[in-house]
N, C-alpha and C positions, 0 to 999 in steps of 0.2 A: 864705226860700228860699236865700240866698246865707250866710246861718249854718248851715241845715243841711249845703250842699255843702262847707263848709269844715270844718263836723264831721266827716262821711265822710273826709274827705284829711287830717284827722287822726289819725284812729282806725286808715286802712288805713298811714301814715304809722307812728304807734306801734307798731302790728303786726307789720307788713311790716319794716321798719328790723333789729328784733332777732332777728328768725326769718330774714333773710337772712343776718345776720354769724353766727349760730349756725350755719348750714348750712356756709358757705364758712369758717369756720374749725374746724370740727368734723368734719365728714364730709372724710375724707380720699379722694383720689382711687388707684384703686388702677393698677396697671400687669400687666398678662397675658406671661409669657413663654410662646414656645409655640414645640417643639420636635416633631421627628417618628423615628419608626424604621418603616423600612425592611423589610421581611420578604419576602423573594423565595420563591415554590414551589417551585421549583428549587434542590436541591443539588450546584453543580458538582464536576467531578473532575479530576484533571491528568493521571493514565494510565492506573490501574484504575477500572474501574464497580462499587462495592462496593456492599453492602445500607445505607452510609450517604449514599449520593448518587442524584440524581436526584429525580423528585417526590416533595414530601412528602407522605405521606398524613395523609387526616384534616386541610387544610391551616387550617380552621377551628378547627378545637379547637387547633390547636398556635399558631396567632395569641391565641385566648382565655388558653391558656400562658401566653402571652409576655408578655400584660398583667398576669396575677395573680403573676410575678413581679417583675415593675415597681413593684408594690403592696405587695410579699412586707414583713415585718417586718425579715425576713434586707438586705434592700439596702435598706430605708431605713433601718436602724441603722448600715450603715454610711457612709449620704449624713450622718446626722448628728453620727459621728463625724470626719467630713473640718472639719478646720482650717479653713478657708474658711467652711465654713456656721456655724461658731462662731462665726462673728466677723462674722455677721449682725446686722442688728437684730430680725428673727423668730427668731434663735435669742435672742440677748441681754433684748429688750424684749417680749415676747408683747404683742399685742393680742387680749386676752380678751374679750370679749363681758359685759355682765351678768351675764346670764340663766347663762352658764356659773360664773362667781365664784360664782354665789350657791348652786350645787352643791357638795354636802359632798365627789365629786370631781371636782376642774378636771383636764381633757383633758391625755394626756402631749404630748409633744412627737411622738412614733410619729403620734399619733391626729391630733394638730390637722396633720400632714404628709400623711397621709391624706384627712383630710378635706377641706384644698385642693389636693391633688394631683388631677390630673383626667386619666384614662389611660383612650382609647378606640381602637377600631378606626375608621378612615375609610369609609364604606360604601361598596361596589366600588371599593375600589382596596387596593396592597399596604402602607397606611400606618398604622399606628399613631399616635395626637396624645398628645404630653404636654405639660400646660399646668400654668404655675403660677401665682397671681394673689398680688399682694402691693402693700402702698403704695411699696416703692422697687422701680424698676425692674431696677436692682441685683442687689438680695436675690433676685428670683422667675428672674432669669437664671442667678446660680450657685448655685441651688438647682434648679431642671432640667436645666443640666449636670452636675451633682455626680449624680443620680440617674442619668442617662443612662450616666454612665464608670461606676458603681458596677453599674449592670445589665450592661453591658458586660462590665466586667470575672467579674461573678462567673458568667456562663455560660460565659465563657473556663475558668474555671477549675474550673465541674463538668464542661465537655467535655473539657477537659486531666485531670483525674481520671478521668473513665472512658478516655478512652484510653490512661491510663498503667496502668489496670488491667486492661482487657482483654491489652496490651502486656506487663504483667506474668506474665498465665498462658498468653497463646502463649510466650514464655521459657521459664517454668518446663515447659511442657509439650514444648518442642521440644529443653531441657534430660534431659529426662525419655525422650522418644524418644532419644535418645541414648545415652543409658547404657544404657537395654534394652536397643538394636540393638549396642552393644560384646559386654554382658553374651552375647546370642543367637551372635554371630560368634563369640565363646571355648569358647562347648557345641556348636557346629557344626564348629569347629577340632580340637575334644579327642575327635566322635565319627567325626570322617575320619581321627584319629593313629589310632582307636584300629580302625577299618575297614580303613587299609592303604592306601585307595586313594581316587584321587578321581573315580574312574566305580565307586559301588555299585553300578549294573544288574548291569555287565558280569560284575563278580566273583559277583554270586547267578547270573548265566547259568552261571558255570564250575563253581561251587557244585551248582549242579541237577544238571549234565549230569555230573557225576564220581558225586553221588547215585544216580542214574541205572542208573548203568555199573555200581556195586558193586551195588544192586537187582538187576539183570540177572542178575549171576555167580554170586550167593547164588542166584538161581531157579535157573541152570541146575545149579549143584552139587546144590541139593537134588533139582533130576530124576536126576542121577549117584546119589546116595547112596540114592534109590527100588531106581534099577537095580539097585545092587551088592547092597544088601539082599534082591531077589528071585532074586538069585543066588548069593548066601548059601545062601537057602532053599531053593535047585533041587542046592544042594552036596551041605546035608543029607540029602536022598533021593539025591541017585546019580545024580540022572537031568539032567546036562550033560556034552555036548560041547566041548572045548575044542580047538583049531587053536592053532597058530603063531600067537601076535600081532604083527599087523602094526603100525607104527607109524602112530599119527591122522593123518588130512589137519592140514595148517597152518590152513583155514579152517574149521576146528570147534571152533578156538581166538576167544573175544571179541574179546582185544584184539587178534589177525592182522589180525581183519576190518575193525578201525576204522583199523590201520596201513597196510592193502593201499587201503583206502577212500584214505585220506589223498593216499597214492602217486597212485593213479589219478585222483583230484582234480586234483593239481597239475600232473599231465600233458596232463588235458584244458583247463584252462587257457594252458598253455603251447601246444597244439595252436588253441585257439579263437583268442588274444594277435594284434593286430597290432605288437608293438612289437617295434624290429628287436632282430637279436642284440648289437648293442653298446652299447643302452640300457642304464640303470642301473638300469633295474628288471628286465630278462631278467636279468642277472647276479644279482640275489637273487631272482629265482624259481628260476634253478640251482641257486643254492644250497641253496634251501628242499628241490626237488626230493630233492637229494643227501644232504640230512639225513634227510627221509621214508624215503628207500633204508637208508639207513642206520637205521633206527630198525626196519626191517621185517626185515633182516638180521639184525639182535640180537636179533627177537624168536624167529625161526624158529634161529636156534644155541639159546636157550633151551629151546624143547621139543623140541630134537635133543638136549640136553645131559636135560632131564628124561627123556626116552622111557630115554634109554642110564642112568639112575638108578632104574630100576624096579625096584621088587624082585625079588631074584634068588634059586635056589636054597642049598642048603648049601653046596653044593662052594663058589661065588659065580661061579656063570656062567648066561648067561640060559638062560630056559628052552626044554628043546629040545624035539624029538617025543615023546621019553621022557617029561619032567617034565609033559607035557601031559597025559599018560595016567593022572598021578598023583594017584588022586582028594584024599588030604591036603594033596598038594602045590597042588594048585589050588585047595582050600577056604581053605589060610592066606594066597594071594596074594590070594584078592576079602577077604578078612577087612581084611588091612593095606589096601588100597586103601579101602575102606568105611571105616575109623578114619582114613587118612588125608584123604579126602573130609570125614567129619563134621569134623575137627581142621580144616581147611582153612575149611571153613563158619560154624565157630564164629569165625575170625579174620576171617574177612568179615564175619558178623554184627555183632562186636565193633566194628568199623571202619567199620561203616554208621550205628551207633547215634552214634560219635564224629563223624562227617560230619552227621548228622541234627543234631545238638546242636549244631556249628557252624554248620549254615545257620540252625536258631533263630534264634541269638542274632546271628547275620549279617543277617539279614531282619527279627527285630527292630530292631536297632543302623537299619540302612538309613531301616526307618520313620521312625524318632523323626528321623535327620538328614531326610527329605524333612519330617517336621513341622515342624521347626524352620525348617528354610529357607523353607516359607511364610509360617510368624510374620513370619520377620526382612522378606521381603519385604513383607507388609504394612502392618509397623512404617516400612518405608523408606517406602512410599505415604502412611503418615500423614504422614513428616518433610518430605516433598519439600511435602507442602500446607498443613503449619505453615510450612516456609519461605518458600512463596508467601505466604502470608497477613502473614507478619511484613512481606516484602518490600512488599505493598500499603501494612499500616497505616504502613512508615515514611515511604512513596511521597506517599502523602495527607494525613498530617500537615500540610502548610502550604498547605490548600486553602482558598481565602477562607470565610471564613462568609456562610452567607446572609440575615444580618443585619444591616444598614446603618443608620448614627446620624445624622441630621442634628442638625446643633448648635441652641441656641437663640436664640430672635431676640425682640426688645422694641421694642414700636411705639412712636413719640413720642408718642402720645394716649393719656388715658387710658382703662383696658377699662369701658365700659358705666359712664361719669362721670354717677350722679344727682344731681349736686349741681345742674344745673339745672333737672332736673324737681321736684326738691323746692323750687326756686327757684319756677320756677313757682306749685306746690300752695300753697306760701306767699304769692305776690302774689293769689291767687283768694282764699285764705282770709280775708285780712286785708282784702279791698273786701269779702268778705261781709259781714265781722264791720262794716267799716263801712257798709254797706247797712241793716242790723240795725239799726246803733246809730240812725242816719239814720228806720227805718220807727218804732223805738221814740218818738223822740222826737216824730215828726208826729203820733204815733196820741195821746201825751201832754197835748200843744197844744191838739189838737181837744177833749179832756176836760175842757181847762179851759176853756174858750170856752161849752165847754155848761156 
């Protein structure tokens, strides 16, 4: 009994002994860094509320984002381009597994970075984990800072791209607004040189009303030259009477009636007026007054001056009771009156047609500058809200990100150490195998007894 027990403590002794120094000096203990990011739902602002700030939508997906470029090829090519990580011993020394060697191809450096890289979301809360396991505690610390500045940085640096290129074409666009709205100011400038005035209304108002007038005078000639023509035709038979002509009233004349108007205007004014006699505006309404008088004076000597120009007999004195009687004599004065009517008409016509042509291209011209002046106006509406907008994106340029890095931290113990459970598996195994060896030999014994 006492040879078997010491065979047992032998055999777990033999066992045991080399499967422990095999474990404790083989199996190496690994160390966990573990590092966190930060992602807030919330994108703050410092003066404008843009469409870049505020909740993020979709804040899930944009967290899943934020881990697949943590993962991206893009930042960990560049985590293992950093000096630092060179000069690791996982960069330096891999520790390759078997099973991997004996593959025709062993794992890049991307992949086996990958593969212990470990980048999750924290469930209900706004934390990202990234962890990295490695035998020096060292190595797995500035290899998850190195990834964490490299993520960092390179979302700095597509967010700095797009907004140096959105930045780019409000520029070029608020650039572009400009020179139109010069461009629109110089055909808006060159179609008022070339209008005369800087109230179009006003001038097609005066435009019209002269249209108007000469309209007017051409009808009423052509009722004159109806007249004179039926009275032509009353010559030819014989059968008119003619009187003494008397000289026309002054208001059977057009322009009398719009000069007498004028007059009578300004005096009803001056009658309506509180303003006393030594204001400075009575003083140029007298005047106005005195011009209208004056303009009404010059028109009534004018067909005092025409009447006394009529045509006249041979002798060349007007016609008397006699010349009245005369039926030749009165057929050749409606004759010249009728040719001077139609000649008179035709110079009106002529000079309506010239007025009509001018308000044309006067009423055109007008148009095209009230077109123009909308454009430019709503050119300036675009400018004024490219400028806002520039104003915002330069305003929010240095608005924190809503992405926070905690750095990483390495326990003094090491991460999930098997070397004493397989310490363990080994002291069990090794009493089995002496147990074994122990049942082998009793059952042995007995066989040869029998």
């Amino acid at each position: 009994m006492k040879r078997q027990s010491i065979l047992v403590l032998v055999v777990f002794v033999l066992v045991a002994a080399p499967a422990i120094a095999i474990i404790w000096t083989q199996v190496v203990p690994k160390y966990q860094a573990k590092a966190g990011v930060r992602v807030r739902p919330i994108i703050p602002y410092l003066v404008f509320k843009t469409e870049d700030s505020g909740m993020i939508p979709f804040y899930d997906s944009f967290v899943n984002t934020q881990v697949s470029i943590i993962r991206s090829q893009t930042v960990l090519q560049r985590v293992l381009d950093r000096r630092e990580v060179q000069q690791t011993q996982w960069y330096k020394k891999p520790r390759i597994p078997l099973v991997q060697r004996l593959r025709d191809n062993p794992p890049t450096l991307i992949e086996r970075l990958q593969d212990t890289l470990s980048v999750k979301p924290r469930p209900q809360t706004e934390i990202i984990d990234v962890s990295f396991t490695d035998p020096s505690a060292k190595d797995a610390k500035i290899i998850v800072d190195a990834v964490l500045e490299e993520y960092i940085r390179y979302i700095g640096e597509k967010t700095n791209a797009d907004e140096d290129k959105l930045f780019q074409q409000l520029t070029e666009q608020y650039r572009s607004l400009q020179n139109q709205i010069q461009g629109q100011q110089a055909t808006s400038a060159a179609i008022l040189r070339l209008l005369g005035t800087d109230t179009p209304q006003e001038l097609i108002s005066g435009k019209r009303l002269h249209l108007d007038q000469t309209q007017a005078r051409i009808s009423e000639l052509r009722q004159r030259i109806t007249l004179l023509e039926w009275d032509a035709r009353q010559a030819d038979v014989g059968d008119i009477n003619m009187a003494i002509e008397k000289q026309p009233k002054y208001h059977l004349d057009a322009e009398w009636r719009k000069r007498d108007i004028d007059v009578r205007t300004i005096r009803h004014d001056i009658a309506s007026s509180a303003v006393v006699p030594k204001h400075p505006d009575a003083t140029r309404i007298q005047r106005d007054l005195a011009f209208a008088e004056e303009l009404l004076k010059l028109r009534e000597t004018q067909l005092d001056e025409q009447w006394r120009d009529r045509p006249k007999n041979v002798a060349g004195e007007q016609m008397s009771f006699a010349d009245a009687g005369d039926p030749n004599y009165v057929k050749g004065m409606i004759e010249h009156q009728l040719a001077r009517a139609k000649h008179e008409e035709k110079l009106l016509s002529d000079q309506y047609h010239r007025q009509q042509a001018e308000f044309k291209s006067l009423f055109e011209n007008a148009q095209l500058l009230e077109k123009e002046n909308n454009a430019l106006l709503h050119k300036r509406e675009l400018l004024n809200a490219v400028r806002q907008r520039l104003d915002q994106k330069n305003m929010e340029r240095g608005v924190p990100s809503p992405i926070e890095v905690m750095h990483a931290s390495v326990s003094s113990k090491p991460y999930k150490d098997r070397r004493i459970i397989f310490t363990a598996i080994a002291l069990v195994l090794a009493l089995g195998m002496g147990l074994c060896v122990r049942f082998l030999f009793r059952r042995r014994a007995r066989s040869g007894n029998n």
